[in-house]
N, C-alpha and C positions, 0 to 999 in steps of 0.2 A: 504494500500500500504506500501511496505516496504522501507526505506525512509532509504537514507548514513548517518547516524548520526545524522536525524532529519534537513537535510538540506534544505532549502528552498530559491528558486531561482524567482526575481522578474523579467518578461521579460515584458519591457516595448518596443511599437513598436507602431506605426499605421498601418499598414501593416496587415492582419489580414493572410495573408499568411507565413509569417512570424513570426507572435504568435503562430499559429499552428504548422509550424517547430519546432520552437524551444523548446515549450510544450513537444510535439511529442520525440523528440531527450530526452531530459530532462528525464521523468518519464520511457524511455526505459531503461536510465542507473540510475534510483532508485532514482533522485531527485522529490522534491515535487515544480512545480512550480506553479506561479501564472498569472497573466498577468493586463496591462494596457493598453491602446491606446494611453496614452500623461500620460506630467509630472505632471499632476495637479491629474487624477485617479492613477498614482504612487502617488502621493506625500498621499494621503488616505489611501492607504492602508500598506506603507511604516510605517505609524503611527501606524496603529493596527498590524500587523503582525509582523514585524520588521526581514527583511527576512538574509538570512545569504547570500548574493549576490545579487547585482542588475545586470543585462543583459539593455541596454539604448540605446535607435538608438538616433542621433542625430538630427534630424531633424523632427519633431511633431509638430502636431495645440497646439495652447491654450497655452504649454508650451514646449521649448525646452529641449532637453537630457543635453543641458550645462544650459541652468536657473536650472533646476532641482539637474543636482550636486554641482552648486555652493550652491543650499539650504541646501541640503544634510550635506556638508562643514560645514555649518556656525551652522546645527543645533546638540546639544551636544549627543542627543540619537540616533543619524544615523552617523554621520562625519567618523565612525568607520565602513559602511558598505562596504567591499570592493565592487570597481564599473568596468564592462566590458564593454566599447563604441563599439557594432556592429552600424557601419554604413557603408554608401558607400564613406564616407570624412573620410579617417584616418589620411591623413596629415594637421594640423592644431594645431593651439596653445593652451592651457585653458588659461583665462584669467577670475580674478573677475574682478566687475563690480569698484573696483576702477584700473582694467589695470595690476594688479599683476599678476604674474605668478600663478596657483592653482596648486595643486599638480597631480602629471602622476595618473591616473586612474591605474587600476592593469594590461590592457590590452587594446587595442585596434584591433579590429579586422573587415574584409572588407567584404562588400557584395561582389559576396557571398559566403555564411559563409562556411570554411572549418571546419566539425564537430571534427574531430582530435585533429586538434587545440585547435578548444574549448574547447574538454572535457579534454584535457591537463589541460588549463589554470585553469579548473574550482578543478582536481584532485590537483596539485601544491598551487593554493589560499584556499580552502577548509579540506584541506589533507583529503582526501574519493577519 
């Protein structure tokens, strides 16, 4: 597959309808994605692969899209992964677990997903 600059895009979701979309969406305009159901199979594969965007709904078993980016945060060889929050709660605070404010994600965007948008957000954060 021919791939924008080697870019790889981690869509994490429980939804499997929604892993499909966005897969789907993905590799029609030339990214290479991957997929998780929760934050704990991102947080796995996050380690080996080290993708060049995460795609995170906010709300998952096992582990949530916010545990997950405050890891993310705090760990030195991802902190640097720019992060897209698709959920259906876009209005809401990040918050670490000591109550600080964490820093805005690159995007936030609402179910459901306007694909425009998204491939804006992912052309302007990725430059492809």
């Amino acid at each position: 597959m021919t791939q924008k600059g080697g870019r790889r895009i981690l869509v994490v979701d429980d939804e499997p309808d929604m892993l499909l979309y966005l897969s789907a969406l993905l590799e029609d305009h030339d990214y290479e994605p991957s997929t998780a159901v929760d934050g704990v199979q991102a947080w796995e594969i996050m380690q080996e692969e080290k993708p060049d965007l995460v795609m995170l709904d906010l709300r998952m078993p096992r582990q949530t899209g916010l545990q997950l980016y405050r890891a993310m945060l705090a760990d030195e060889a991802l902190k640097d992964i720019p992060v897209v929050f698709i959920s259906g709660m876009t209005h809401f605070r990040f918050y670490g677990e000591d109550c600080a404010p964490l820093p805005e994600p690159v995007a936030r965007l609402g179910k459901p997903i306007d694909h425009e948008e998204l491939l804006g957000v992912l052309r302007r954060t990725l430059g492809a």
